[in-house]
C-alpha positions as CSV (number, residue, x, y, z in Angstrom):
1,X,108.7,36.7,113.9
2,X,110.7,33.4,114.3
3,X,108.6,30.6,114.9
4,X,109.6,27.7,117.1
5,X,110.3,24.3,116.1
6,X,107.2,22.9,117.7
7,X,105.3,25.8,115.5
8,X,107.3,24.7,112.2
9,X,106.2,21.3,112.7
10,X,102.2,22.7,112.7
11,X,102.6,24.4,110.0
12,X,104.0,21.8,107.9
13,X,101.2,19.1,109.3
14,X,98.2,21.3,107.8
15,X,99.6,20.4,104.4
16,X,97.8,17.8,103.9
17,X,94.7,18.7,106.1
18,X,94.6,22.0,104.3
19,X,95.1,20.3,100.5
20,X,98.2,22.3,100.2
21,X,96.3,25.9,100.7
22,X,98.3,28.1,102.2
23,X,95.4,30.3,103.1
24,X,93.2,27.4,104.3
25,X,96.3,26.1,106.7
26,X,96.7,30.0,107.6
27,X,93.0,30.0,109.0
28,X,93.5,26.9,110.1
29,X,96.7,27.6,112.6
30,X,95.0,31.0,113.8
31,X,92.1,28.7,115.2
32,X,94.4,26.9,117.2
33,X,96.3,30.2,118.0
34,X,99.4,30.6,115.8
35,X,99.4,33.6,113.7
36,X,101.7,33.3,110.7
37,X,101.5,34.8,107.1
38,X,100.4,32.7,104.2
39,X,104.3,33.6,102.8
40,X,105.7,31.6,105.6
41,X,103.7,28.6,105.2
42,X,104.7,28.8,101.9
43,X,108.1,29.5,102.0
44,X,107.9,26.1,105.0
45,X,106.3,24.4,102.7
46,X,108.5,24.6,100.1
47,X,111.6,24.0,101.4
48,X,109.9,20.7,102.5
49,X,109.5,20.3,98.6
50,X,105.7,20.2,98.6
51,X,104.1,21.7,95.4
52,X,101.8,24.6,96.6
53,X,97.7,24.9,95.6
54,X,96.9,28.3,95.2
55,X,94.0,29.3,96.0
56,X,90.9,28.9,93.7
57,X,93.5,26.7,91.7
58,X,93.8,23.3,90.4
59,X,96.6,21.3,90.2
60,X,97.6,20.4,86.1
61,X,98.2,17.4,85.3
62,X,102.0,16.0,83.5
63,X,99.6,15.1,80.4
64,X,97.8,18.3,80.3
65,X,101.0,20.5,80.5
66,X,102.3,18.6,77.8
67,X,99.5,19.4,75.9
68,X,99.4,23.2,76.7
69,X,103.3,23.1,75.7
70,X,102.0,21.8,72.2
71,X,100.0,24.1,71.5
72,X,102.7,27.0,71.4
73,X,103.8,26.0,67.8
74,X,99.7,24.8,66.5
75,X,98.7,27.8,67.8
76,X,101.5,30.1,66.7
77,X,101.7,31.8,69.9
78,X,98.3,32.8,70.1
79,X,97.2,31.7,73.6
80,X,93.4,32.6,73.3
81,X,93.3,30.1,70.4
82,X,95.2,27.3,72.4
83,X,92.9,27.9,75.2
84,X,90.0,27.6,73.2
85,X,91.3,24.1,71.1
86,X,92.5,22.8,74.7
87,X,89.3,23.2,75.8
88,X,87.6,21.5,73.0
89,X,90.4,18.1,74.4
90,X,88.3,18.4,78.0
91,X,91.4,20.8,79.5
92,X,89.6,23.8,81.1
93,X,92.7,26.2,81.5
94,X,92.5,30.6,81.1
95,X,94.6,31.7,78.5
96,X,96.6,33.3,81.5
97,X,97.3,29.5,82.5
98,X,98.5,28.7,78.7
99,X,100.9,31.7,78.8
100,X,102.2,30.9,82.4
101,X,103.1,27.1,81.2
102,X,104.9,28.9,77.9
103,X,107.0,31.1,79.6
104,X,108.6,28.1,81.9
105,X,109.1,26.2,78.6
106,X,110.1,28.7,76.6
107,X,112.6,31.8,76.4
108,X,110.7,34.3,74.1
109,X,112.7,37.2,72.7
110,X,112.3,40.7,74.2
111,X,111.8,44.0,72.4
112,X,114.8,46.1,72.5
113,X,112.8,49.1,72.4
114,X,111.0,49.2,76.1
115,X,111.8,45.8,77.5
116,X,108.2,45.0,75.6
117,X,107.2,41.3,73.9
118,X,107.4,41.5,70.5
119,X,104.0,41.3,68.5
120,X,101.0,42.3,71.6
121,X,99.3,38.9,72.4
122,X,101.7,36.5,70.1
123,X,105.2,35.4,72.0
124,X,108.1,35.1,69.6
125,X,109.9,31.5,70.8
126,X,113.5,31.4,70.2
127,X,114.2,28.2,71.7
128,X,112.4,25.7,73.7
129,X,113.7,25.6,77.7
130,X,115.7,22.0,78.6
């Protein structure tokens, strides 16, 4: 389905209107009779170079990211322990979170055997990611 310029430009208004929710704007635009999926307002969105709030999410800060990037080497890798110390700083992140942050800073070397991360749980960091 191509949507028409007049639509684009409703789709990217409910940005801010929807906090950057792609389902929240999807809903939204249905109510006032444009059906689109929540991959197109997303993919409008970004090419408008909006940052996208997932669902159920919370935007991190620069500062806490920092801090989540920190604790690869104080935690050796260990992403249920840098969840729990972050959390002890006032950062309320899921060890899911801490992993997500590592793999965009960091390239982490793959198990020949199986495409599988060496050691389960524990990411084996090569070099850190310019």
């Amino acid at each position: 389905m191509t949507l028409t310029h007049k639509e684009i430009k409703k789709v990217n208004g409910m940005y801010d209107s929807s906090g950057g929710n792609a389902k929240r704007a999807g809903l939204m635009l249905e109510g006032n009779g444009i059906r689109v999926t929540y991959a197109t307002i997303i993919k409008y969105w970004r090419d408008g170079g909006r940052k996208i709030n997932y669902p159920g999410g919370r935007r991190i800060s620069d500062e806490e990211i920092k801090q989540i990037k920190e604790m690869y080497k104080l935690c050796e890798g260990n992403s249920a322990e840098a969840e729990r110390r972050l959390k002890e700083n006032g950062i309320s992140v899921t060890s899911v979170t801490v992993r997500t942050y590592w793999k965009k800073f960091f390239r982490y070397e793959l198990n020949p055997q199986g495409g599988k991360r060496i050691s389960a749980g524990r990411y084996a960091c090569l070099e850190e990611r310019l």
